[in-house]
C-alpha positions in Angstrom: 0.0 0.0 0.0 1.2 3.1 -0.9 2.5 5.7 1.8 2.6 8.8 -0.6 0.8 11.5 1.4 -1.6 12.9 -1.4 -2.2 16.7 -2.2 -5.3 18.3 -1.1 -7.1 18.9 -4.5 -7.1 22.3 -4.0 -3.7 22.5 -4.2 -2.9 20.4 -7.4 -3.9 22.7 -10.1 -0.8 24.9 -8.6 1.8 21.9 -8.4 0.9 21.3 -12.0 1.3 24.7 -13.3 5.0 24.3 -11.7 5.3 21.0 -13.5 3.9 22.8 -17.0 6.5 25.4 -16.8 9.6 22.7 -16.0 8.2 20.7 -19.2 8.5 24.0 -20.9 12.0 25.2 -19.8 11.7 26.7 -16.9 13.9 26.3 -14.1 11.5 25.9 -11.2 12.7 24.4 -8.2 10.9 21.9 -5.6 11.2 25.3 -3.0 10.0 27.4 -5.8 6.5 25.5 -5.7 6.5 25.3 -2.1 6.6 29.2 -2.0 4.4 29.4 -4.8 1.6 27.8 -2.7 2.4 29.4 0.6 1.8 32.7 -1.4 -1.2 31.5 -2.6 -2.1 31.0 1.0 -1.4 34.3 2.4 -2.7 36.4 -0.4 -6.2 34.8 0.0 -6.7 35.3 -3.8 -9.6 36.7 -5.2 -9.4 36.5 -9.0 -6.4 35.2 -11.1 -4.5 38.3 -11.6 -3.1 38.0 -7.5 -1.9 34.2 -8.3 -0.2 35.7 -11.9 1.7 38.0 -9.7 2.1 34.7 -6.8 3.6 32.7 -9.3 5.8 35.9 -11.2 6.9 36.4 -7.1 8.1 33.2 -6.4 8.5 30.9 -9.7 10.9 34.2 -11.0 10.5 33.5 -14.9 13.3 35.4 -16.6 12.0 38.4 -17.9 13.0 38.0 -21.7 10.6 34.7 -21.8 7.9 36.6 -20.0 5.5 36.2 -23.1 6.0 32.8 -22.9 5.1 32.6 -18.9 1.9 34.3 -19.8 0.6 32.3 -22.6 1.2 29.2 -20.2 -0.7 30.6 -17.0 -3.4 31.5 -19.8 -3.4 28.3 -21.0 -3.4 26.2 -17.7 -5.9 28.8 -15.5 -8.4 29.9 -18.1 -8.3 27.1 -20.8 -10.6 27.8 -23.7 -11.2 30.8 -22.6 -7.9 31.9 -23.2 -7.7 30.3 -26.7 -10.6 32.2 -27.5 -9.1 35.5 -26.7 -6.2 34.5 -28.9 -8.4 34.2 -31.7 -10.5 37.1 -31.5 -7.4 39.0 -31.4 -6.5 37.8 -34.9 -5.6 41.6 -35.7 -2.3 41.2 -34.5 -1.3 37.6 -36.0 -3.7 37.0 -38.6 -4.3 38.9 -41.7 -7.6 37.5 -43.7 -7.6 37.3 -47.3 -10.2 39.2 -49.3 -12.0 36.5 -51.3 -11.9 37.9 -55.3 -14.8 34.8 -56.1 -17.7 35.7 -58.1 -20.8 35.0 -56.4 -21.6 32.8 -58.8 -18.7 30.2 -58.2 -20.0 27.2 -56.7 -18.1 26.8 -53.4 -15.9 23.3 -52.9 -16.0 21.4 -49.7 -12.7 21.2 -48.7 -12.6 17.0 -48.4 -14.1 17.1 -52.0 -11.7 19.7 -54.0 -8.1 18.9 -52.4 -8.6 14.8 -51.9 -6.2 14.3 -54.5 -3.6 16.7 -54.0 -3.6 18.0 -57.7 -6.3 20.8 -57.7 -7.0 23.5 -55.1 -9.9 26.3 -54.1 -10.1 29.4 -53.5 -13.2 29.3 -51.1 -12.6 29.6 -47.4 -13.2 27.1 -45.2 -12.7 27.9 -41.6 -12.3 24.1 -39.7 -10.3 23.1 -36.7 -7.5 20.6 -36.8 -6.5 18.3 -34.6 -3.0 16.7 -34.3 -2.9 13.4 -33.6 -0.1 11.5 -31.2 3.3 12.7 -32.7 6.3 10.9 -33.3 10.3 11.9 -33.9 11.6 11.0 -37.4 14.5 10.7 -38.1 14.6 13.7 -40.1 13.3 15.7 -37.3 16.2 14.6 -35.2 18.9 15.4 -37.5 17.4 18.8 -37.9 17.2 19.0 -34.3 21.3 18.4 -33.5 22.1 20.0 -37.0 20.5 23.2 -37.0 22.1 24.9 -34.1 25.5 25.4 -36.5 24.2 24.4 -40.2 21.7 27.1 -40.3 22.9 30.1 -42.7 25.2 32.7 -41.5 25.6 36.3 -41.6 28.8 38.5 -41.2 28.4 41.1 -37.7 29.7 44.1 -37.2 31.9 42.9 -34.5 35.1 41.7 -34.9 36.9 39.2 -32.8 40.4 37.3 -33.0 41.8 35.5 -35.2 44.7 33.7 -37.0 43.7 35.6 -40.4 41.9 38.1 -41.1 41.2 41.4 -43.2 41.7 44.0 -40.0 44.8 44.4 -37.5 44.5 44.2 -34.4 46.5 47.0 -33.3 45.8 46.9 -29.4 46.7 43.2 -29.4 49.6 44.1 -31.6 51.4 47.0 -29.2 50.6 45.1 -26.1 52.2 42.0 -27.4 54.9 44.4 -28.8 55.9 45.2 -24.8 57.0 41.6 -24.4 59.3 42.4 -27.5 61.3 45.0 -26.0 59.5 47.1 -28.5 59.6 45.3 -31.3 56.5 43.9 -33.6 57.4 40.4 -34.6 53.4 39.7 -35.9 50.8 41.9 -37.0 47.4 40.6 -35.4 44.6 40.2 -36.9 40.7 40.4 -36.6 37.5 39.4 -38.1 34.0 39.9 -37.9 31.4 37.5 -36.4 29.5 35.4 -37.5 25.7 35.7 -36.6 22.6 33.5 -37.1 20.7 34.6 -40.2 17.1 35.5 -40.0 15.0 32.3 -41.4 11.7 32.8 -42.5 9.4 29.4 -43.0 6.0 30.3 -45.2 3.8 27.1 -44.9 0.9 26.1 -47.4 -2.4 25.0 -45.5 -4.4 24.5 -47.8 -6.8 21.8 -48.7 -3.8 20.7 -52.2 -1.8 20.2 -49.1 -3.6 18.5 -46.4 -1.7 15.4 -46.9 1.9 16.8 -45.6 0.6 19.5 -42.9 1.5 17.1 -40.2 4.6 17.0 -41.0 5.3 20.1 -41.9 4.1 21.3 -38.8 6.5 19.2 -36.7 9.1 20.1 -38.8 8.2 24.0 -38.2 9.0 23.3 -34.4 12.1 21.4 -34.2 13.2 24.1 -36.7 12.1 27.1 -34.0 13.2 25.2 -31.0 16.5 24.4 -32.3 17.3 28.2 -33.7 17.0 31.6 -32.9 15.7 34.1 -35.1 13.1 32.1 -37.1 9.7 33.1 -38.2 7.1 30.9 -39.0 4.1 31.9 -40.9 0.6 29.3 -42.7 -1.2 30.3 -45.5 -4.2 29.4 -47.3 -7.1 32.0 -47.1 -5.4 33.4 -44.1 -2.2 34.8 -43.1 -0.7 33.2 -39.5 2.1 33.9 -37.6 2.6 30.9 -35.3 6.2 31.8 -34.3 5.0 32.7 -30.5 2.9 29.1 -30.2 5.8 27.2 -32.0 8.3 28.6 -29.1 6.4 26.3 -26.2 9.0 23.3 -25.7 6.7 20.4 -25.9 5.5 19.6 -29.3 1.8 18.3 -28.4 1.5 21.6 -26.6 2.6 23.6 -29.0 1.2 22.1 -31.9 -2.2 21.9 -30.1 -2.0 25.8 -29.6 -1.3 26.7 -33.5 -4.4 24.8 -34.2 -6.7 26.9 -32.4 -4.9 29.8 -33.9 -4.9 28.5 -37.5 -8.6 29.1 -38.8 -8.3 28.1 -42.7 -7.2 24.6 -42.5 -7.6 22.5 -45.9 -9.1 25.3 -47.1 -8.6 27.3 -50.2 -5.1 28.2 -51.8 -4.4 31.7 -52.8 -0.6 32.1 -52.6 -0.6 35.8 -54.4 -2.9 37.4 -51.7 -1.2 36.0 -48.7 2.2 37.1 -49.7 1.0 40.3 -51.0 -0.8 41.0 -47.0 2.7 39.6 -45.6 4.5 42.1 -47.4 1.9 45.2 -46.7 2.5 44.3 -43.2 5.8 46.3 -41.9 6.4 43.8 -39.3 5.6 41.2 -40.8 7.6 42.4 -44.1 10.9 43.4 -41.9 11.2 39.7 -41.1 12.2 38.8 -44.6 14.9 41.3 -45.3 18.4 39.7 -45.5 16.4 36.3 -44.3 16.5 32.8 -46.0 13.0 32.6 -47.0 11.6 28.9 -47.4 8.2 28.5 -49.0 6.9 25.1 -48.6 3.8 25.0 -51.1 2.7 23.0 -53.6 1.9 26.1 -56.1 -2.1 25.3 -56.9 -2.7 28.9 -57.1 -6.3 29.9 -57.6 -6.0 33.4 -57.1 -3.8 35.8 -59.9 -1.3 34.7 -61.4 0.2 38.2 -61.6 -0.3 39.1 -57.8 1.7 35.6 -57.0 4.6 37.3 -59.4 4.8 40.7 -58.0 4.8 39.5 -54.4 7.7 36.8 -55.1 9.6 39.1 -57.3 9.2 41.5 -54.0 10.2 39.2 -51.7 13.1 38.2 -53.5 14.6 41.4 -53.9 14.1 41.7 -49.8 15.4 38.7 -49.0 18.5 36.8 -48.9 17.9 34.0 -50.7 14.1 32.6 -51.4 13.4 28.6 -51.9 10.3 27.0 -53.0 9.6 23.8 -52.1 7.1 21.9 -53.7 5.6 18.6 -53.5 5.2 18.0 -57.3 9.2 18.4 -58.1 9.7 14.5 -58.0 12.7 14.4 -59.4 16.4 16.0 -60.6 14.5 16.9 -63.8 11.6 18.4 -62.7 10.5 21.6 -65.0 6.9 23.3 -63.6 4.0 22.3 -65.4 1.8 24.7 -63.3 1.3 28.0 -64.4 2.3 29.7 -61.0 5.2 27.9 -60.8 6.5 29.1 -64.0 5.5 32.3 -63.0 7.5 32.4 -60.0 10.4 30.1 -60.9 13.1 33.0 -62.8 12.3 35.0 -59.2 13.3 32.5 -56.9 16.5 30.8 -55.9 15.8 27.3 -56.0 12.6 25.2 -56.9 13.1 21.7 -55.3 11.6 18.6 -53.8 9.2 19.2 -50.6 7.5 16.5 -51.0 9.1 14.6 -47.6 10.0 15.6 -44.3 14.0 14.1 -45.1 14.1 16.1 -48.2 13.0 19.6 -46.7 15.1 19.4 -43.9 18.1 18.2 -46.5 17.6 21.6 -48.5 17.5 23.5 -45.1 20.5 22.6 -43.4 22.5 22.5 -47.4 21.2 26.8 -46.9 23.8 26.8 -44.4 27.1 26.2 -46.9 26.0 28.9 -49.5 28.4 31.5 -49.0 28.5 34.0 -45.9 27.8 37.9 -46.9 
């Protein structure tokens, strides 16, 4: 029998917010929970905003992942509330699509139009998606230990020492000189750092696509966990940013969270307009300057052709480099068949394979070895 004295269940719904935050990072110590419940205690509390400041008191999240602290106490204390109140504010994250349809279209069901894979709709179609029990791949774990120092590169404006270089070090140099009586026997030299690039991942949502937003998904949060500076955005009648949900540690969790934000899954497909409201966006739009821009899409555009053309020719001209992976590029001689993706393809960098998890992940990490500038 066992001797384990159990918590009052009053006090469990506390423990376990401790436990949430550990699963998510946080250092929280055994002591840290103890205080967090003797607070609790003393304050008496009488709505939820005494126990936020309780747990800020005595669980001491750092203040730089303070955003991150909040979205978990909203998540564990108010539940669908708080999911709610993430989508009504949609202002700030999401951007809707203004539907150019003729009344007269007939609208497709989502199951009906994108089954296949080959043809896509521009009709909305707001549904909820639910991710099922996830598993690692192996792809996901290389991109995981990989990413950290294959992930492109950008010369800083600092310098630091080193064997070779295109600056002297002249401080080194005369304070090394003093051993030297005086005399310089090596000129040293300096470089500057190397920084993480800014990484930009624009996913397809839509209905054409159904079939690999799983995976794609998965991929977009071993790809924000194991990096700074990344962006991640979906697309389909809407334009996301799921870059704040993406940042909670657990995948479940996090992946559970971007599907309550996420409103058009298996939807329509109308490439043109969302990259068109990305780039009206100034915040949005600053993300992409100097970035490496991956856009994993199959290219079943049903909105204008031309639209589609300015925007990528925009983006390209902003960005570092720009890649567009698609599904239908099966193999080394794959030429586009689809009329967007002839559009699009003198505008961007590369038009390869995304058609497997192994495959996107191969063309990320090979982004790291083009050459630094």
């Amino acid at each position: 029998m066992s001797t384990e004295p159990q918590l009052p269940q009053a006090t469990r719904i506390f423990v376990s917010f401790a436990g949430l935050m550990r699963a998510n990072g946080f250092a929280v110590a055994p002591e840290q929970t103890t205080a967090f419940l003797t607070a609790i205690e003393l304050l008496g509390p009488r709505d939820l905003h005494d126990i936020r400041q309780a747990a800020l008191a005595t669980l001491a999240p750092p203040p730089e992942h303070r955003a991150t602290f909040d979205r978990l106490f909203d998540l564990h204390f108010r539940g669908s509330e708080a999911l709610e109140r993430v989508v009504d504010g949609e202002d700030d994250e999401t951007v809707r699509l203004q539907d150019e349809g003729h009344g007269d279209e007939e609208p497709l069901l989502s199951d009906e139009a994108n089954e296949s894979g080959l043809t896509a709709t521009r009709t909305e179609a707001l549904v909820e998606r639910r991710f099922a029990q996830l598993s690692t791949t192996a792809a996901l774990r290389r991109l995981a230990h990989e990413a950290p120092r294959r992930l492109p590169r950008r010369r800083g404006h600092r310098r630091m020492r080193a064997r070779s270089g295109p600056f002297a070090d002249l401080r080194r140099t005369l304070r090394d000189s003093v051993r030297g009586d005086g005399e310089i026997l090596r000129l040293a030299r300096m470089k500057r750092r190397q920084r993480p690039r800014k990484f930009l991942l624009l996913i397809d949502v839509s209905g054409s696509m159904k079939s690999r937003t799983e995976e794609n998904m998965k991929l977009a949060h071993a790809l924000v966990q194991a990096a700074p500076n990344i962006e991640v955005f979906t697309f389909g009648t809407r334009l996301t940013r799921l870059t704040r949900a993406l940042r909670l540690k657990r995948r479940e969790q996090a992946l559970n969270t971007a599907a309550h934000l996420v409103s058009d899954w298996d939807g329509g497909t109308r490439i043109g307009d969302a990259l068109q409201a990305f780039l009206a966006v100034p915040r949005f739009g600053g993300y992409a300057r100097g970035a490496a821009v991956v856009i994993v899409s199959d290219g079943l555009e049903r909105g204008e052709v031309d639209a589609l053309r300015d925007a990528v020719a925009k983006l390209s001209r902003r960005a570092w480099r720009v890649t567009w992976l698609t599904p239908l590029a099966t193999g080394p001689g794959f030429r586009p068949q689809t009329e967007a993706l002839v559009a699009i393809e003198p505008l961007v960098n590369d038009l390869m394979d995304g058609g497997s998890s192994a495959s996107i992940v191969a063309h990320i990490l090979a982004l790291g070895r083009r050459r630094v500038a």
